[in-house]
N, CA, C and O atoms as a MOPAC input file, in Angstrom:
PM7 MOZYME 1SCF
protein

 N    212.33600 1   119.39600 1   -14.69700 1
 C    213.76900 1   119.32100 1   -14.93500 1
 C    214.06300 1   119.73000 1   -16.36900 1
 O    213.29600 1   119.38000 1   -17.26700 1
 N    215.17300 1   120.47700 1   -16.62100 1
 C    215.64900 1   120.86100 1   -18.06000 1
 C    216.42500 1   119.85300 1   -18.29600 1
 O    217.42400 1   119.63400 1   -17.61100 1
 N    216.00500 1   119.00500 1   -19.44100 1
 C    217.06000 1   118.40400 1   -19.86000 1
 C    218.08500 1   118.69100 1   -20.81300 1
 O    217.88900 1   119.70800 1   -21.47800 1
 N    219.69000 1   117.70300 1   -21.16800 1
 C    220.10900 1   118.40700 1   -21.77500 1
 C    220.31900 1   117.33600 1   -22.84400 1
 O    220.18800 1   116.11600 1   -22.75000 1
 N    220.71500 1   118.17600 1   -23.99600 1
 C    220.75500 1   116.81600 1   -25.63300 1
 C    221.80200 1   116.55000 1   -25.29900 1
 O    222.69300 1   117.07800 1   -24.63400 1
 N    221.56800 1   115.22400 1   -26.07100 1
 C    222.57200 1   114.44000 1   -25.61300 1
 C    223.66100 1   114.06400 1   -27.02300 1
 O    224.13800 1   115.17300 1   -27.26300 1
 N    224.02900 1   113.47100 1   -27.63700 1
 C    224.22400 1   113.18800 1   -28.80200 1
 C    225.11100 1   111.92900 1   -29.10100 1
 O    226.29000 1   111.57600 1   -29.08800 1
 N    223.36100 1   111.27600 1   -29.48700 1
 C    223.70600 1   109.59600 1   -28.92100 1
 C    222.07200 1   109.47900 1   -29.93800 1
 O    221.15100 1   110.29500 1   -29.88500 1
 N    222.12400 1   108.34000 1   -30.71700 1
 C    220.83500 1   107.95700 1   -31.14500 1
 C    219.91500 1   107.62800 1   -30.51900 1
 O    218.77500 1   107.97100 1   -30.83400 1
 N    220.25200 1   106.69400 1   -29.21300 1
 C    219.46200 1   105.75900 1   -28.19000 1
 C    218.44600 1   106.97200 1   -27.06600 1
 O    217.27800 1   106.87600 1   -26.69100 1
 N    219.22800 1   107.78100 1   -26.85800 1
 C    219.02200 1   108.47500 1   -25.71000 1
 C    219.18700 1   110.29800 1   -26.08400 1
 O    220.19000 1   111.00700 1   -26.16100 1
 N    217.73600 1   110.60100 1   -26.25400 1
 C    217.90800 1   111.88300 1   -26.81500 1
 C    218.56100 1   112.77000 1   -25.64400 1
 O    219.75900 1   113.01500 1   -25.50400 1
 N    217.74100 1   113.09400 1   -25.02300 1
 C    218.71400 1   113.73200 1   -23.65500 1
 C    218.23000 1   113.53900 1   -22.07400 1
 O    217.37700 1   112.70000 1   -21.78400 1
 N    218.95600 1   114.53200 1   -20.92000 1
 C    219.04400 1   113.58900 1   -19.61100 1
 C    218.60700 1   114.75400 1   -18.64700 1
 O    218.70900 1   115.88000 1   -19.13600 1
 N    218.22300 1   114.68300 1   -17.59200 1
 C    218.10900 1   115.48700 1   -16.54000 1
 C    218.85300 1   114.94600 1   -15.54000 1
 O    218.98600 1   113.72500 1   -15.45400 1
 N    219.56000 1   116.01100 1   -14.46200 1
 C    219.26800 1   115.43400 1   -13.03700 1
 C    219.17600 1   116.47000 1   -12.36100 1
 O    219.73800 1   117.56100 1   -12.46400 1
 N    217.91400 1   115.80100 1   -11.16100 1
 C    217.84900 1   116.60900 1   -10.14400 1
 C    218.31800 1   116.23400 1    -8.81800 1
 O    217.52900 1   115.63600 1    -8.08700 1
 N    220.14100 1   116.65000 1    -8.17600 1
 C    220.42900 1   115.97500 1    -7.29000 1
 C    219.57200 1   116.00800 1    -6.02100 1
 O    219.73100 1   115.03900 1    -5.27800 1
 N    218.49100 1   117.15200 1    -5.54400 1
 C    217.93200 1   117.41100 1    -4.56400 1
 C    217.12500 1   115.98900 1    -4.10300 1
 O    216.78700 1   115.69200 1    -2.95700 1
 N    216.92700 1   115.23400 1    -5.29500 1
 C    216.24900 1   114.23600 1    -5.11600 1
 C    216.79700 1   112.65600 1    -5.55800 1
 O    216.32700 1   111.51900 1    -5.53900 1
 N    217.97400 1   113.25600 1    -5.93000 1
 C    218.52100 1   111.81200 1    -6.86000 1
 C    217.98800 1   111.48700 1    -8.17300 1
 O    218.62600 1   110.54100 1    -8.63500 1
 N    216.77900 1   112.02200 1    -9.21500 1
 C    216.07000 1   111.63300 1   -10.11000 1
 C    217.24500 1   111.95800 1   -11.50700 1
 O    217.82600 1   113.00300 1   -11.79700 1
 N    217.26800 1   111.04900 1   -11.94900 1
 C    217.73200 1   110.94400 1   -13.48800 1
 C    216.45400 1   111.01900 1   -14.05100 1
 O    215.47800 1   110.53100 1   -13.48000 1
 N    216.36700 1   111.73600 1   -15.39600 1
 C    215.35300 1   111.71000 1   -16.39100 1
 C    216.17200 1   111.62700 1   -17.79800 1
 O    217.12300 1   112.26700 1   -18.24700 1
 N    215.25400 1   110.38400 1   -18.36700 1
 C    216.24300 1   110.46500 1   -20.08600 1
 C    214.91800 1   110.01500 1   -20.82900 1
 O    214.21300 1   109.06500 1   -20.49000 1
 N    214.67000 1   110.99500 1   -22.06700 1
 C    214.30400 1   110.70000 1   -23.03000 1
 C    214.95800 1   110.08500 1   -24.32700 1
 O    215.90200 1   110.43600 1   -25.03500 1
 N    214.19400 1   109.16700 1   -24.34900 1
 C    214.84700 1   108.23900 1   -25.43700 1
 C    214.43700 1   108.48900 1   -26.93400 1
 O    213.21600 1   108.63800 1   -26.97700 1
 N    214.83200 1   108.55800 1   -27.78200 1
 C    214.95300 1   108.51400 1   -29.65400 1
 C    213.17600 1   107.69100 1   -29.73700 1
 O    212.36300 1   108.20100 1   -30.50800 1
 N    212.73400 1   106.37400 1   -28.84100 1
 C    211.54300 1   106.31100 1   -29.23000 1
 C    210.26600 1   107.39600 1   -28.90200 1
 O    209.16300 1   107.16100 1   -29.39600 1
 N    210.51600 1   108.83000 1   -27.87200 1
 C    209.93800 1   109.21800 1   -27.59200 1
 C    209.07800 1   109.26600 1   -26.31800 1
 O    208.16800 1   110.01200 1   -25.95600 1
 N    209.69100 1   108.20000 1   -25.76700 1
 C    209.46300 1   107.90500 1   -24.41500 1
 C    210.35800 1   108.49900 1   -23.25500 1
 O    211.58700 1   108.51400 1   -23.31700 1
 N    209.61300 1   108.99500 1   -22.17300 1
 C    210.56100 1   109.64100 1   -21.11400 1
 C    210.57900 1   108.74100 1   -19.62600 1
 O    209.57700 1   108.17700 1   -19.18700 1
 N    211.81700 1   108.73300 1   -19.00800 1
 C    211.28300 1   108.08400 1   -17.57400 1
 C    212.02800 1   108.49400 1   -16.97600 1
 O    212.91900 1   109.13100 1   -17.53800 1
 N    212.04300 1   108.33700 1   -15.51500 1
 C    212.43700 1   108.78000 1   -14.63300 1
 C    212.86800 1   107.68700 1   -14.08000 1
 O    212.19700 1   106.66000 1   -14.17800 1
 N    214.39300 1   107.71100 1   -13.21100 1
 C    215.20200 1   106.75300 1   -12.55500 1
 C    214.88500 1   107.57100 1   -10.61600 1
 O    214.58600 1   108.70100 1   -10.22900 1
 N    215.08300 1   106.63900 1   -10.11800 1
 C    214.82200 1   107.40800 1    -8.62800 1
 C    216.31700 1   106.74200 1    -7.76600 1
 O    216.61400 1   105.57000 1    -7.99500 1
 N    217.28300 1   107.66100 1    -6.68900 1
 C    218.08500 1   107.27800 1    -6.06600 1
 C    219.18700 1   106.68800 1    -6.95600 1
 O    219.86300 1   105.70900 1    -6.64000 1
 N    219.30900 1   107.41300 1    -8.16000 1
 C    220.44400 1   107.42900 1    -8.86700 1
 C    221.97400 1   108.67100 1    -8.46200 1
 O    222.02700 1   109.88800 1    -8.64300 1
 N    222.88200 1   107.85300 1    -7.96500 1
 C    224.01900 1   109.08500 1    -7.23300 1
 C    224.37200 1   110.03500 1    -8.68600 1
 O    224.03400 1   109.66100 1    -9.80900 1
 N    225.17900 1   111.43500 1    -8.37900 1
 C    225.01200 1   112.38200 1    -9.08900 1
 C    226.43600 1   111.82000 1   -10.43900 1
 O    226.45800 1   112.23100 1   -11.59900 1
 N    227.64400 1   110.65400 1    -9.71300 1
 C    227.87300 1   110.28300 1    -9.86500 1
 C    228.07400 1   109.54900 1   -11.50100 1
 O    228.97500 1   109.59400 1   -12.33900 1
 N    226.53200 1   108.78000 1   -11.41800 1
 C    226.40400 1   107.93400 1   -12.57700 1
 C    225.87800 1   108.74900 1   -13.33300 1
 O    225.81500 1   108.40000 1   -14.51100 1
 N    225.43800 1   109.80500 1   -13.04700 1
 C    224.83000 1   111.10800 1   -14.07300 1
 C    225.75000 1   111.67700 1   -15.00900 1
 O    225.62900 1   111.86200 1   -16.22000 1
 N    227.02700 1   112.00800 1   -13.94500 1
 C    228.07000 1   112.84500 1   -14.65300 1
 C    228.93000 1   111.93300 1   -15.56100 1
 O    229.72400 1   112.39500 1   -16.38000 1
 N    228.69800 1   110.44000 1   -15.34100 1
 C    229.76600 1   109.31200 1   -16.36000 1
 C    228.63700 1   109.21900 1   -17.17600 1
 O    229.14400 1   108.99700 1   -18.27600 1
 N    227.23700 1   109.25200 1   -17.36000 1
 C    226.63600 1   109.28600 1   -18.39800 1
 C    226.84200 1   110.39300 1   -19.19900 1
 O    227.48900 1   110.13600 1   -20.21400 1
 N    226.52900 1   111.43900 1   -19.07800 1
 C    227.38700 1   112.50600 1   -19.59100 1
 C    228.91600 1   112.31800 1   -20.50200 1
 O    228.98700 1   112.58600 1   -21.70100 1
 N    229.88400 1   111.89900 1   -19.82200 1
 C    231.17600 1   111.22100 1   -21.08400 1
 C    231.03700 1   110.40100 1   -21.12800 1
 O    232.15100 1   109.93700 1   -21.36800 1
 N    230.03200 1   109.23700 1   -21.04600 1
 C    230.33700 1   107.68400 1   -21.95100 1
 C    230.01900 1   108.01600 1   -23.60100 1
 O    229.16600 1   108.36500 1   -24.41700 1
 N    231.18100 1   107.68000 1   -23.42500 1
 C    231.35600 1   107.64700 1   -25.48700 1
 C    229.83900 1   106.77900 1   -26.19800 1
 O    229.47700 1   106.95200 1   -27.36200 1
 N    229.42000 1   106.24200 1   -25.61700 1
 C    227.54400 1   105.21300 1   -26.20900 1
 C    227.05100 1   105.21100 1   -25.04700 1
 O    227.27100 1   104.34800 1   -24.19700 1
 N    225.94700 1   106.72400 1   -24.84900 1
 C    224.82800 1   106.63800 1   -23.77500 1
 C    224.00900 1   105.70300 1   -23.70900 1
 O    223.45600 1   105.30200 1   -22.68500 1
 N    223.84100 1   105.17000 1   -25.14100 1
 C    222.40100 1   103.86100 1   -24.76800 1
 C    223.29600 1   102.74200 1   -23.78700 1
 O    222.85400 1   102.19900 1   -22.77500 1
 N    224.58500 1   102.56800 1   -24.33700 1
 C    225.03800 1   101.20400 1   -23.75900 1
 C    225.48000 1   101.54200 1   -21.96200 1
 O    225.46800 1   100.65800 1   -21.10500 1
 N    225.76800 1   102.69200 1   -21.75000 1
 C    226.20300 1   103.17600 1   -20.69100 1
 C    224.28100 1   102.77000 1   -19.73000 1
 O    223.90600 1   102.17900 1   -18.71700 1
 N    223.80300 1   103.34800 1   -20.58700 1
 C    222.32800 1   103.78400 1   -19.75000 1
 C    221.88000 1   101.79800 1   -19.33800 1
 O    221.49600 1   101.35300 1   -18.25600 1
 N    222.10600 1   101.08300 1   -20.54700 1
 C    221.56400 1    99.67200 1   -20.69200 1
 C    222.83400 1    98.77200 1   -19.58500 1
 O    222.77500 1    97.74900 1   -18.90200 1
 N    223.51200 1    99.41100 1   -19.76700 1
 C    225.04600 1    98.53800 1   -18.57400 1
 C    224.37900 1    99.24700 1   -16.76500 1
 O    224.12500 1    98.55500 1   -15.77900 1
 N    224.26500 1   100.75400 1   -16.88400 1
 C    224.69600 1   101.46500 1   -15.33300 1
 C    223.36500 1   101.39300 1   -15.25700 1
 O    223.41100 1   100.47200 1   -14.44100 1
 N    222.18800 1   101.56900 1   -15.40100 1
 C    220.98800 1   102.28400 1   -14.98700 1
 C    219.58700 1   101.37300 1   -15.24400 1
 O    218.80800 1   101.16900 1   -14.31300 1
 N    219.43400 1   101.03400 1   -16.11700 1
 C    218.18700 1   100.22100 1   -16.58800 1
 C    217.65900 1    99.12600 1   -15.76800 1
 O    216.47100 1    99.00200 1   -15.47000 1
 N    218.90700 1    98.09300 1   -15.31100 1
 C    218.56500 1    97.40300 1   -14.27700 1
 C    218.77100 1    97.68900 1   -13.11000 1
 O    218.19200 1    96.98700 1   -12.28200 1
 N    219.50300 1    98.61400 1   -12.69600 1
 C    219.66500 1    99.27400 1   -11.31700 1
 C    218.93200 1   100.09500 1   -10.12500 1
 O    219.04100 1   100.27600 1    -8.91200 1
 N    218.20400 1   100.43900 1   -11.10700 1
 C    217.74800 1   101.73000 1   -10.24200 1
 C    215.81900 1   101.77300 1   -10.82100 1
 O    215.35900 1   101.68400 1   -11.96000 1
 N    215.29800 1   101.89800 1    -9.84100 1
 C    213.28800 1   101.77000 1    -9.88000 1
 C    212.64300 1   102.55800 1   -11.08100 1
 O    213.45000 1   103.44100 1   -10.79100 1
 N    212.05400 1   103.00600 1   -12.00300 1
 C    212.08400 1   103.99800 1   -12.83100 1
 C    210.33700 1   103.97600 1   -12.80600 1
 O    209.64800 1   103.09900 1   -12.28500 1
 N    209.78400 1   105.37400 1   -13.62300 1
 C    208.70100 1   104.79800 1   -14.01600 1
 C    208.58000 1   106.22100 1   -15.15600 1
 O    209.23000 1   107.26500 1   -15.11200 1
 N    207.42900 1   105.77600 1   -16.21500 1
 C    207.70800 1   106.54900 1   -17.25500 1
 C    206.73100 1   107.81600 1   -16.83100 1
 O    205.89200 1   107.90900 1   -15.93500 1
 N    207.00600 1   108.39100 1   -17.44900 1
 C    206.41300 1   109.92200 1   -17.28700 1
 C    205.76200 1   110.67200 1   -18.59800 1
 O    204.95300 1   111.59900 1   -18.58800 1
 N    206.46100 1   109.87400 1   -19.94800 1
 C    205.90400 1   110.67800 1   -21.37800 1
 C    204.59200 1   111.20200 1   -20.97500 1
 O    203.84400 1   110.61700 1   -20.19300 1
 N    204.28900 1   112.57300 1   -21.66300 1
 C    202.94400 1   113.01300 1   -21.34000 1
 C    202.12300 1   112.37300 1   -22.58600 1
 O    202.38700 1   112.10700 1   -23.75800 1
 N    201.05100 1   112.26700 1   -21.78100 1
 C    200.28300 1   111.50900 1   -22.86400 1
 C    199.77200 1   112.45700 1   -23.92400 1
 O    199.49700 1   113.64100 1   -23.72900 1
 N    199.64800 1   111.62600 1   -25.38200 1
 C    198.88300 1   112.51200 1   -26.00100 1
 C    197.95400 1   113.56400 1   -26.06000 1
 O    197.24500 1   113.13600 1   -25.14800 1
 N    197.51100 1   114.38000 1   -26.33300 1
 C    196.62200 1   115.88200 1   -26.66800 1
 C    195.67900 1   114.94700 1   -27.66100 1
 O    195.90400 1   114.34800 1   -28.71200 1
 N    194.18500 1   115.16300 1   -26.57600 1
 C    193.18700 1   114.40300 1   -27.32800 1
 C    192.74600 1   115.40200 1   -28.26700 1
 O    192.73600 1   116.55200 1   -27.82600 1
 N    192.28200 1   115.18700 1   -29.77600 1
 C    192.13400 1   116.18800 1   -30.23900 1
 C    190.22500 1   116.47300 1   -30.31200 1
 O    189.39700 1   115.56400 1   -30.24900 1
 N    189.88600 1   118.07000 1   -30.46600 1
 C    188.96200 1   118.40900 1   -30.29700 1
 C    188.02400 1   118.15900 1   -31.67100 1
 O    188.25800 1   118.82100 1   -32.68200 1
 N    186.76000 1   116.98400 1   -31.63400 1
 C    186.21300 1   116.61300 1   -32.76500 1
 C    185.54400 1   118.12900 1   -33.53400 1
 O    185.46300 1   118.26300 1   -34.75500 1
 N    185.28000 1   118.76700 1   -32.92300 1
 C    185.04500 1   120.25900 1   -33.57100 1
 C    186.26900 1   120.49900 1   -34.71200 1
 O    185.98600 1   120.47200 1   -35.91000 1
 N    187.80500 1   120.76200 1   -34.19700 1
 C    188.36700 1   120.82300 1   -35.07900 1
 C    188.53000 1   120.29100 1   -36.16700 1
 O    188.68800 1   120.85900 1   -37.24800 1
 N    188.48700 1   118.57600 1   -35.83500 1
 C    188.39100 1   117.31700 1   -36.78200 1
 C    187.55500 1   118.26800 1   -37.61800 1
 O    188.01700 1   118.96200 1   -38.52500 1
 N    186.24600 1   118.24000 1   -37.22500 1
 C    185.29400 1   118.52200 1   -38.24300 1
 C    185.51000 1   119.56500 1   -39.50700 1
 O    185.39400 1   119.43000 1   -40.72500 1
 N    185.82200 1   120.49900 1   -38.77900 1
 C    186.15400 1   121.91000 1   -39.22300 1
 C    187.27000 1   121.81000 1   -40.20300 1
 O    187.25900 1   122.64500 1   -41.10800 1
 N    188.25100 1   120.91700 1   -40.18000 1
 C    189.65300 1   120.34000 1   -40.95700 1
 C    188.79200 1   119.71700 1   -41.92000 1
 O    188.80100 1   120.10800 1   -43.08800 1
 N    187.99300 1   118.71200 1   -41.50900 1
 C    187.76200 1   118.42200 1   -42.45700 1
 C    186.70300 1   118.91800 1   -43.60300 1
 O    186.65000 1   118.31000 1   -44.67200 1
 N    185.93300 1   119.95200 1   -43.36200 1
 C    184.99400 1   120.38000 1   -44.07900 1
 C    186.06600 1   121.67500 1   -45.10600 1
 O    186.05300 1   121.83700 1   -46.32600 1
 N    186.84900 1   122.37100 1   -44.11500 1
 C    187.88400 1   122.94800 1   -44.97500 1
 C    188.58300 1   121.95800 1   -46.15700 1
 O    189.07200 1   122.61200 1   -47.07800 1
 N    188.66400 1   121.03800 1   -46.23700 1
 C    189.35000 1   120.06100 1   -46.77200 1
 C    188.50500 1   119.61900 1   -48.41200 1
 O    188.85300 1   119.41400 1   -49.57400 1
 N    187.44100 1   119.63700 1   -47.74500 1
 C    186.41600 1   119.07200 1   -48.93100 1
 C    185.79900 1   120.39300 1   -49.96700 1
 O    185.28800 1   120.35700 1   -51.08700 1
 N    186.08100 1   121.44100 1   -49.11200 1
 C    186.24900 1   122.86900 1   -49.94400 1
 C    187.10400 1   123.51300 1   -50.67800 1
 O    187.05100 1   124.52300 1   -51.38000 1
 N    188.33000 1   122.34900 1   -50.24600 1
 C    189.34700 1   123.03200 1   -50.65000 1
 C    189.42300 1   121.99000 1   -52.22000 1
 O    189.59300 1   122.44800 1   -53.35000 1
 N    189.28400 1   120.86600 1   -51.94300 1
 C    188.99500 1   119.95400 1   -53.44200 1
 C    188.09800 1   120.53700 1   -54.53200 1
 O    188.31500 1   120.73400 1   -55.72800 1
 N    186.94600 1   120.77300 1   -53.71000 1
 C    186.14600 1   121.50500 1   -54.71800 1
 C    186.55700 1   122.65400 1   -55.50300 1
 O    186.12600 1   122.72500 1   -56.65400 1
 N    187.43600 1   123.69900 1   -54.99700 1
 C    187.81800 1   124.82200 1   -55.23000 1
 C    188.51900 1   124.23000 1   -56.49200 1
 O    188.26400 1   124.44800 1   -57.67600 1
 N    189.68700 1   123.24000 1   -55.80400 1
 C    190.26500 1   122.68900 1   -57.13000 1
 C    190.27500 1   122.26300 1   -58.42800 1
 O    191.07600 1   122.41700 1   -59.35000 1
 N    189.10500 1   121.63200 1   -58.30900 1
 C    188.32500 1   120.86200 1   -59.37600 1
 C    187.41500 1   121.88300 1   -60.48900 1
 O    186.87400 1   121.64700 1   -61.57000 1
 N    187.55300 1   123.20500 1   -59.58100 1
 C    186.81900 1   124.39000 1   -60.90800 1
 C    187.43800 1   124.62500 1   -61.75800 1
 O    187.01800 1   125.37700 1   -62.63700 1

């Protein structure tokens, strides 16, 4: 789903996909979830409520089943670690001439 910004601190921005009913909102902490059997309805009044967090925390949060979706972190490759860091300790040295 493309979401769209929103411009609201609480709630960065929202998807919906009516084919399925799914609301998606990423929130300011960086967390994403998905609402299921939300009408297209409460999508489009989220959209003009003047405070999406309070709209989202009043219409949606307790209403409707959700579950989060954030992708999890990108484990990073200890090769690179390494490699960062040996660049790193070369690069001090360089300094220190």
């Amino acid at each position: 789903m493309k979401r769209t910004p929103l411009q609201s601190s609480a709630v960065v921005s929202a998807a919906y996909d009516p084919s399925n009913e799914t609301l998606e909102l990423e929130f300011s902490s960086g967390r994403i979830y998905q609402y299921a059997g939300v009408p297209q309805g409460a999508y489009d009044w989220l959209l003009r409520a003047p405070s999406k967090g309070a709209f989202v925390s009043r219409m949606i949060s307790d209403r409707y089943a959700y579950r989060d979706v954030t992708p999890a972190p990108a484990e990073a490759d200890p090769q690179d670690l390494a490699e960062a860091l040996r660049a790193s300790i070369r690069a001090r040295h360089r300094n220190k001439d």
